[in-house]
Structure formats: structure tokens, C-alpha cells
C-alpha positions in Angstrom: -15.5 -3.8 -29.7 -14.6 -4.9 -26.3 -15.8 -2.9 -23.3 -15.1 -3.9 -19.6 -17.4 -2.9 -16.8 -17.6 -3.4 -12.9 -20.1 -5.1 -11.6 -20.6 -3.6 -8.3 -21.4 -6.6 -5.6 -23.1 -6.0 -2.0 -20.3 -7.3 0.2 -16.4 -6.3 0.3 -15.3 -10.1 0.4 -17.3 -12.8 -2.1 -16.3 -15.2 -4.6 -18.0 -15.2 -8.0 -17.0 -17.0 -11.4 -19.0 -17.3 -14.3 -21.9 -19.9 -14.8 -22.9 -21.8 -18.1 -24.7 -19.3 -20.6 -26.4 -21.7 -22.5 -27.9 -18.6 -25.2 -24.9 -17.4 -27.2 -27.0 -14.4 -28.7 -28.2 -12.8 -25.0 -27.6 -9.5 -23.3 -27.3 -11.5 -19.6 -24.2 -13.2 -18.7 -25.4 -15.7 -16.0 -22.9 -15.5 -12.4 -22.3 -17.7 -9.5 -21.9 -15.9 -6.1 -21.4 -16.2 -2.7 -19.7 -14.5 0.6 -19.5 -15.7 4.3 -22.6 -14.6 4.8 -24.5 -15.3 1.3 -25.0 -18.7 0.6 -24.6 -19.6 -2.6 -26.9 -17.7 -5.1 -27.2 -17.5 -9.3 -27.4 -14.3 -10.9 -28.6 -12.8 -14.3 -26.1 -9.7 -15.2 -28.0 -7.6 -18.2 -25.4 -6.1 -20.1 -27.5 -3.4 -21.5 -28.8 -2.0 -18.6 -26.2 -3.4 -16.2 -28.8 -4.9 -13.8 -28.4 -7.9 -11.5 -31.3 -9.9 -11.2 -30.9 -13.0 -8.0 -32.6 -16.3 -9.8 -32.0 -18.4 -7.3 -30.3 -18.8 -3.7 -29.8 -22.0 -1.7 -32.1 -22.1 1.4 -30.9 -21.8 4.6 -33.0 -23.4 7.4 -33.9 -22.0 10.8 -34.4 -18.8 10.4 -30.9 -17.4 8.8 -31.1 -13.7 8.3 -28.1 -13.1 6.6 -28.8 -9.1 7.8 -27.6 -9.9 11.1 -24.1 -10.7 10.1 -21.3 -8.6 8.9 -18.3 -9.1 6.6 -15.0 -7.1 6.0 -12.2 -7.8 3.8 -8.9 -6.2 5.5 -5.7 -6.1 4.9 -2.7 -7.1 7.9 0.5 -5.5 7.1 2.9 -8.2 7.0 6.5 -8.1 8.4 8.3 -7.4 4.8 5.5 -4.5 4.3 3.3 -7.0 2.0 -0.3 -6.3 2.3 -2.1 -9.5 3.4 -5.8 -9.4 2.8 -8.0 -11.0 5.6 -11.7 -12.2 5.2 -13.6 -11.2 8.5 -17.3 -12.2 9.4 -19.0 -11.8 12.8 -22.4 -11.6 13.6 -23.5 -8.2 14.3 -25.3 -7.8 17.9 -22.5 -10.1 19.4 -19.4 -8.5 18.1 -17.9 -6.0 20.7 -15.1 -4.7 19.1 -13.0 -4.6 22.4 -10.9 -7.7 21.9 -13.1 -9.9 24.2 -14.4 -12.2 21.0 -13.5 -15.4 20.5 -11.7 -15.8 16.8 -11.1 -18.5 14.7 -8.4 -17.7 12.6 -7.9 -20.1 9.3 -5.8 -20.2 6.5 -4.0 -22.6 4.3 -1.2 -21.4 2.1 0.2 -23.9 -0.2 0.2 -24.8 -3.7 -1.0 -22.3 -5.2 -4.5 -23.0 -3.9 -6.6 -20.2 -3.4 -9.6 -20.5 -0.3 -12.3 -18.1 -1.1 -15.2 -17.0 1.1 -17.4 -18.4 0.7 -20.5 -19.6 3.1 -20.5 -22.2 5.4 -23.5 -23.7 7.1 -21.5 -25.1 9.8 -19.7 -21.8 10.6 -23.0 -20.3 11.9 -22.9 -22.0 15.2 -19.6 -19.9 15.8 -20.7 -16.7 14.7 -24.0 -17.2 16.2 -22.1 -17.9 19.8 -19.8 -14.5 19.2 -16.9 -15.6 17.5 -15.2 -13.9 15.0 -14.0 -15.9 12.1 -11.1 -14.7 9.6 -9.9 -16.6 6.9 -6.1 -15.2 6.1 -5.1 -14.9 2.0 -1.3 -16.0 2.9 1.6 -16.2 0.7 1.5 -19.6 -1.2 -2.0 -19.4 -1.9 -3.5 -18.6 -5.1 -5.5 -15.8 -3.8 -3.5 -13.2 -6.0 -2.0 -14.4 -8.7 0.8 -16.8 -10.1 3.8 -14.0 -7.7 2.0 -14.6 -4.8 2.3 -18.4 -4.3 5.7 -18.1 -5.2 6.3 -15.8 -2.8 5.4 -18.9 -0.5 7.1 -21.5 -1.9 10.8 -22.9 -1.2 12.9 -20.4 0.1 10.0 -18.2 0.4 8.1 -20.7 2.5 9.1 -18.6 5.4 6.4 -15.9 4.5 3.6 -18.1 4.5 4.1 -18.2 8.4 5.6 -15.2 8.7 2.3 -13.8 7.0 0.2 -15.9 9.4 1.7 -14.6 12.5 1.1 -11.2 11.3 -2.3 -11.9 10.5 -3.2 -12.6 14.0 -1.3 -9.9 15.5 -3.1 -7.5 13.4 -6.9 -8.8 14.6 -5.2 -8.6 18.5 -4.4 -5.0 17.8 -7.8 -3.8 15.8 -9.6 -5.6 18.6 -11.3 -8.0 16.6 -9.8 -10.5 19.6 -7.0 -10.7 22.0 -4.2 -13.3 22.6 -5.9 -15.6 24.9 -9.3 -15.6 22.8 -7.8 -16.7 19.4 -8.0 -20.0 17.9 -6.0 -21.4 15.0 -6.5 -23.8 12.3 -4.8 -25.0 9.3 -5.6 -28.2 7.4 -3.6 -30.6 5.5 -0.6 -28.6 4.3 -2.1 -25.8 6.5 -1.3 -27.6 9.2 2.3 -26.7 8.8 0.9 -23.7 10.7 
């Protein structure tokens, strides 16, 4: 009999796949996760009682109390009505709220290649000098499904930017940042943007 159940995670934007279960005849299924503000950490997932259990999460140094930082996972309305979803992490007693942080806005859009978020060691120097970073899910990614990199491919390219644009505009107008605070960056075929 096949039941599905949701596993109910702490934060609104993580990634998490499936780790090696080594025990075929076990009531844990053994997970991978991390955020933009949880490093990466191995869970135990009892089946029976529907429990997470953390075995192990990679060390931070210097103090990181990932408690001080906050993630959201939004969604910008694109020009064509599609909803584009947006990672979002600040850290907590320097984000404002008025526009006046600084924001790094990233995404990458091509091939089908989806960016997750996941944490970055490096990225705490930003957050922990007030900016706001945002990773945007764009059209030609992989982010939701096979439709939505096609949506950004060929003749369709055209929404990948589009989607981009509107992904900015939409942290100017919820204040996460204004005009002459925001900062993009796109590598490799991101850089198109």
C-alpha cells in the first residue's frame, strides 16, 4: 500500500533530496537538507511516528546563530501574470523593511538548471552588513518542472529577462530595497542578464 505524507520543514525556502539508506528493512528514511540560513544538515525521518531527528549539521565557525537570520520564499508577479517564486534571506536586526537595504539580486535561468537555496558561507558577510539577498526562480530554470524551462528557452527566451526585471521591481515595491540600492548578478549563461 503506498501512502504519501508531508514532511513539514522549519523554513519556507530549503532544498532537500534523499540520502543513501543503507537498511532496506527500516522505518527511517535518511534526508539531506539545507536553506540560506541552515547549512547543510542530515536527517533521520521515522516513518511510524513521523519524527525528524538532526544527526548531523556542518559547523559553522565564529559564532553563526542561524536565529538571527530570516528567510522567505515569495512570489513576483511577472509581466504575463506568471508567478515567479523568489528566495529572500536577510539578517534580522539589520533588515528595515523601508527600502534602504542593500540587495543582491541573483539568478541564472538556463538550461533547465535549477539553483536551490541553499547556504552559503561566503554570503554571511552580506547579510551580516544589511543586505538583502534574493535568489530569483526564472523561466529556463529547472526550478518547476520540464514547462518551466521551456517557457525560457528559444522564442520564449524573452521571459527569462522579462521574469528578471519583474523580479526586481517587485523587491523595490515590497521595500525589501529601492532602485539605487540593488545589485545584480548572473553567471555564465546568467550573465545574459
Amino acid at each position: 500500500r503506498t501512502e504519501f505524507r508531508e514532511i513539514t520543514m522549519p523554513e519556507s525556502a530549503y532544498d532537500i533530496h534523499l540520502k543513501d539508506n543503507v537498511e532496506f528493512d527500516t522505518e527511517c528514511v535518511r534526508l539531506k537538507y539545507t536553506s540560506l540560513i541552515t547549512p547543510p544538515s542530515v536527517y533521520d525521518y521515522n516513518m511510524r511516528t513521523r519524527s525528524l531527528q538532526l544527526l548531523k549539521r556542518e559547523e559553522v565557525l565564529g559564532g553563526y546563530d542561524l536565529t538571527q537570520y530570516q528567510t522567505e520564499r515569495v512570489f513576483a508577479t511577472a509581466r504575463d501574470g506568471t508567478q515567479v517564486p523568489l528566495s529572500i534571506v536577510y539578517r534580522k536586526d539589520l533588515y528595515k523593511g523601508d527600502g534602504t537595504n542593500p540587495c543582491l539580486l541573483y539568478a541564472y535561468g538556463s538550461y533547465g538548471y535549477p539553483i536551490d537555496p541553499t547556504f552559503s558561507f561566503s554570503r554571511l558577510s552580506l547579510l551580516d552588513r544589511g543586505f538583502v539577498f534574493c535568489i530569483a526562480h526564472i523561466r529556463g530554470g529547472g526550478e518547476n518542472g520540464r514547462p518551466w524551462y521551456y517557457d525560457g528557452q528559444f522564442l520564449n527566451k524573452r521571459h527569462t529577462f522579462e521574469d528578471f526585471i519583474d523580479s526586481a521591481e517587485h523587491l523595490i515595491a515590497q521595500r525589501y530595497t529601492s532602485s539605487d540600492r540593488l545589485a545584480i548578478r548572473g553567471g555564465s549563461a546568467g550573465g545574459l542578464l
